[in-house]
Each structure stands twice: as structure tokens, then as C-alpha cells.
C-alpha positions as CSV (number, residue, x, y, z in Angstrom):
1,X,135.1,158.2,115.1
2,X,131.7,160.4,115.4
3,X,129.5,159.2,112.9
4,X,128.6,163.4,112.8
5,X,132.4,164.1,111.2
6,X,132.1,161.6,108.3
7,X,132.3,162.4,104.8
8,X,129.6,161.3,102.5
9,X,132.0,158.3,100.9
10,X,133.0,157.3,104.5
11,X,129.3,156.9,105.2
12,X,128.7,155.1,102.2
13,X,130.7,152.7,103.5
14,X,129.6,152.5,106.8
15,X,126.0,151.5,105.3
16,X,127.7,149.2,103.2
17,X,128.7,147.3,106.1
18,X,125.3,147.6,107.6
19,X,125.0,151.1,109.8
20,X,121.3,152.3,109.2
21,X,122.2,155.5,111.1
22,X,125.1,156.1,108.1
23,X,122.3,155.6,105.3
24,X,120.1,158.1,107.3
25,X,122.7,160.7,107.3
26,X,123.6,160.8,103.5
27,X,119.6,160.8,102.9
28,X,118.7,163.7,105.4
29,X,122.1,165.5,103.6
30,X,121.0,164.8,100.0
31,X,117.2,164.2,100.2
32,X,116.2,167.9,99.1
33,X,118.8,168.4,96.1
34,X,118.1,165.4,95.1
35,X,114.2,165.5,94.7
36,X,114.5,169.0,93.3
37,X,116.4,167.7,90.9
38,X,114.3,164.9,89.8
39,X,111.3,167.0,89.9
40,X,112.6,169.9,87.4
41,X,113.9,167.2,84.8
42,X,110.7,165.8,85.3
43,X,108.3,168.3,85.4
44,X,105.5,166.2,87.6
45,X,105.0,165.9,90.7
46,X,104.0,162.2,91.1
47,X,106.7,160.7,88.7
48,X,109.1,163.1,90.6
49,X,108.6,161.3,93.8
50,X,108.5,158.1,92.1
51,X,111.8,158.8,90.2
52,X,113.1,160.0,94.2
53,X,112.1,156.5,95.8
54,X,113.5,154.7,93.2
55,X,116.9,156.3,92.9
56,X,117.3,155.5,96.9
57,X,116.5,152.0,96.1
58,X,119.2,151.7,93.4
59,X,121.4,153.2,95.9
60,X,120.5,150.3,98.6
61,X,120.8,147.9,96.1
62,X,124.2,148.5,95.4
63,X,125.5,149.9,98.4
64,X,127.4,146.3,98.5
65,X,129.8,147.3,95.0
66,X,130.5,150.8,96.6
67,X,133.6,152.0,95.5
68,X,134.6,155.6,96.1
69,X,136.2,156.1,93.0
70,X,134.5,159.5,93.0
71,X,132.8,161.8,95.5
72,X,129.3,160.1,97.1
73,X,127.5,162.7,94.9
74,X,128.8,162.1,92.0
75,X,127.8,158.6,92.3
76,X,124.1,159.4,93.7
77,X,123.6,162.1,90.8
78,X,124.9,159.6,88.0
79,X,122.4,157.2,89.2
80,X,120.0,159.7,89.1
81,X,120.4,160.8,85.6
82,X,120.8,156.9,84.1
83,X,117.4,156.5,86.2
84,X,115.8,159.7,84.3
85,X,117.0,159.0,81.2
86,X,115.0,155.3,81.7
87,X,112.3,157.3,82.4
88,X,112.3,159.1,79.6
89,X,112.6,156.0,77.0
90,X,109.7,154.6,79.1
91,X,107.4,157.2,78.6
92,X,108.0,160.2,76.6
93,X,104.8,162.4,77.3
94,X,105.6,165.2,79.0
95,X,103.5,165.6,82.5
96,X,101.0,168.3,83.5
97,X,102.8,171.1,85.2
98,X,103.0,171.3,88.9
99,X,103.4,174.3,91.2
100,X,106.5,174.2,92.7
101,X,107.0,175.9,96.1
102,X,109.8,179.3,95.0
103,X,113.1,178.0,96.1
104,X,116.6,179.9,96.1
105,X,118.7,178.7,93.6
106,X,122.6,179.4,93.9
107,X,124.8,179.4,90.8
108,X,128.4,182.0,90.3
109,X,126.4,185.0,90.1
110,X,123.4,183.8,88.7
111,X,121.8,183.6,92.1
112,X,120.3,186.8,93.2
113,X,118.6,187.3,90.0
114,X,116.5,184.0,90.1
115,X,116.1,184.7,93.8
116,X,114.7,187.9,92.8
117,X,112.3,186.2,90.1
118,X,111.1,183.9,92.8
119,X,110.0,186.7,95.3
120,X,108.2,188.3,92.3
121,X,105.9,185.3,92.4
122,X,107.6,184.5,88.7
123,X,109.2,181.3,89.6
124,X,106.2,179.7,86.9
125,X,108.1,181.4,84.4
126,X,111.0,181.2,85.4
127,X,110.4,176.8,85.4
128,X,108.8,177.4,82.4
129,X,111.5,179.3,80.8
130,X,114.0,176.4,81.8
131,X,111.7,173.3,80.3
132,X,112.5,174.8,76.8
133,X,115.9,174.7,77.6
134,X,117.8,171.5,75.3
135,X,118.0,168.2,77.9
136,X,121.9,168.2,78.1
137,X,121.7,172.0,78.9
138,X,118.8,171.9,81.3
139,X,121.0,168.6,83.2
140,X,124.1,170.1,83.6
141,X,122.1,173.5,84.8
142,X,120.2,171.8,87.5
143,X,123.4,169.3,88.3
144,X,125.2,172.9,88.9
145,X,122.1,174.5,90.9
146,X,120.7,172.1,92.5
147,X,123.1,169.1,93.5
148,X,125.9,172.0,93.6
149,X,128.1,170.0,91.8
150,X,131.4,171.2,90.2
151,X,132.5,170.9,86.4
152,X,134.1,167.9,86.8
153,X,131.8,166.2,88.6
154,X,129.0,167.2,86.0
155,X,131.2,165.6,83.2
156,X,131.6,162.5,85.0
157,X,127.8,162.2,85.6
158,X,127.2,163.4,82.0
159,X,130.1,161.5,80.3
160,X,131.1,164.4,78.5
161,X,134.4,166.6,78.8
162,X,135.2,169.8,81.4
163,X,134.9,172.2,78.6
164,X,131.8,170.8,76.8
165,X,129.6,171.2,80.6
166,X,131.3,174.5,80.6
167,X,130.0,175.5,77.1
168,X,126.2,173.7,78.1
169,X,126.4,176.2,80.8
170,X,127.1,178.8,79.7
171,X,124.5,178.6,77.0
172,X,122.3,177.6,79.3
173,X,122.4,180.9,80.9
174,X,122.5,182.8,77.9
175,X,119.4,181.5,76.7
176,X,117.4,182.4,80.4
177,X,118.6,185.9,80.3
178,X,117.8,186.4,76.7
179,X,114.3,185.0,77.3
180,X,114.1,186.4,81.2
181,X,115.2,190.1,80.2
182,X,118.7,190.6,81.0
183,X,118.9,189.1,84.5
């Protein structure tokens, strides 16, 4: 079968049995959600990347227990969070603030607004806007945006229910249109 046509769990297990060109794949298909993701939880550049290269190495290093019990992303974005949560015991100063390069961000109807605030040149307030939001809103947010998960995927990486991610976001959003102006 054409390495091109495999799913993200079927590739998983091709680099579990040792294909390099199968781990290359998921990376160059999950690199950029996945560092977005890390730096708007994170808020700094440096311990962003840090967070980015270390998740990947969890990922090598257990690429031998694979089990696709769940979808690939699931797995790589439950890693993730357990990773930033460690980080966040570790060291709980916030960092300095980093530009971030405007990016389009896709969400059920949400989308063309916060496109619209990125080609204003507001995408500072915008990220500023969303660090006030609470942690378990601003994760399943961003889990939504930028891995582009579904509801029950978020509750699996979030160990919570269907309805409570459901509730998260939609305070999540209320909260950015009340402090964005009605989006």
C-alpha cells in the first residue's frame, strides 16, 4: 500500500515498526497545529518550541506501546496537554509576550471574524484577549481551532464529558465577543 493513502493510526504503526518515512509524514501533517497550539497555551516563544521538541520525543519514545484505541490526534494532543500541564507545575511565571505571525483560525462560524481581526493588524488583542480566558476554556478553544479536533476527541484529551467541552466552548466564545465587540 502507498505510504501517501495511510491514515495517521496506520502510520503510527508503520513507525512503530521502524519506517522513518511514516514518522515524517504524521510530523509534516501535524507539525503546524501542533506548535500553534503549544505556543498560545504557552504564551513564549522559546518554551513553545521547547514544549514542541519535547512532545515529538514523548511520541518516539512510545511509539513501541502504540495502540490506536483512538484517532492519532487524539493521542498526539493528549500528550501534548499532560506535557503543558508539567510545564506549568514546573514553572508557573507567565512568559514575555511574543509576536505571533496573524494566522486564520477556523471554528463553526467563528472563523471569519478572527480572520477579519487578524487582517486589521489586531491579532495582539485578539491573543491577548484569549490569555485571560480560564485554562480549561482557553484548551478546549485552541484543541477546537487549532488541532481541529471534534467534541469527543477534546473530552478524551481533557478527561471531561461531551457536554462539559461543549459548555467550555461555548463560554469561551461568549467571553471573546463580549470583550472583542460583538464579533
Amino acid at each position: 500500500m502507498d505510504k501517501a493513502v495511510l491514515n495517521d493510526e496506520q502510520l503510527m504503526l508503520e513507525y512503530a515498526n521502524g519506517s522513518a518515512l511514516a514518522f515524517e509524514q504524521l510530523y509534516q501533517r501535524h507539525k503546524g497545529g501542533l506548535y500553534r497550539y503549544c505556543l498560545r497555551q504557552l504564551r513564549h516563544k522559546s518554551k513553545a518550541e521547547e514544549c514542541f521538541q519535547e512532545i515529538w520525543l514523548k511520541l518516539i519514545n512510545s511509539r513501541v506501546n502504540y495502540k490506536p484505541t483512538a484517532l492519532f490526534t487524539t493521542y498526539l494532543y493528549r500528550i501534548a496537554q499532560n506535557h503543558i500541564i508539567d510545564m506549568a507545575r514546573k514553572d508557573n511565571r507567565s512568559g514575555a509576550e511574543v509576536e505571533m505571525e496573524p494566522e486564520t483560525i477556523e471554528s463553526q462560524g467563528f472563523a471569519e471574524p478572527l480572520e477579519a481581526l487578524t487582517r486589521e493588524g489586531q491579532h495582539t488583542r485578539l491573543r491577548t484577549t484569549m490569555a485571560k480566558l480560564p485554562i480549561e476554556q482557553k484548551t478546549v478553544l485552541l484543541l477546537k481551532l487549532d488541532a481541529g479536533l471534534s467534541l469527543e476527541e477534546i473530552a478524551t484529551v481533557v478527561d471531561c464529558g461531551k457536554e462539559t467541552v461543549k459548555s467550555r466552548l461555548r463560554y469561551a466564545v461568549s467571553f471573546l465577543k463580549q470583550q472583542l465587540g460583538e464579533l
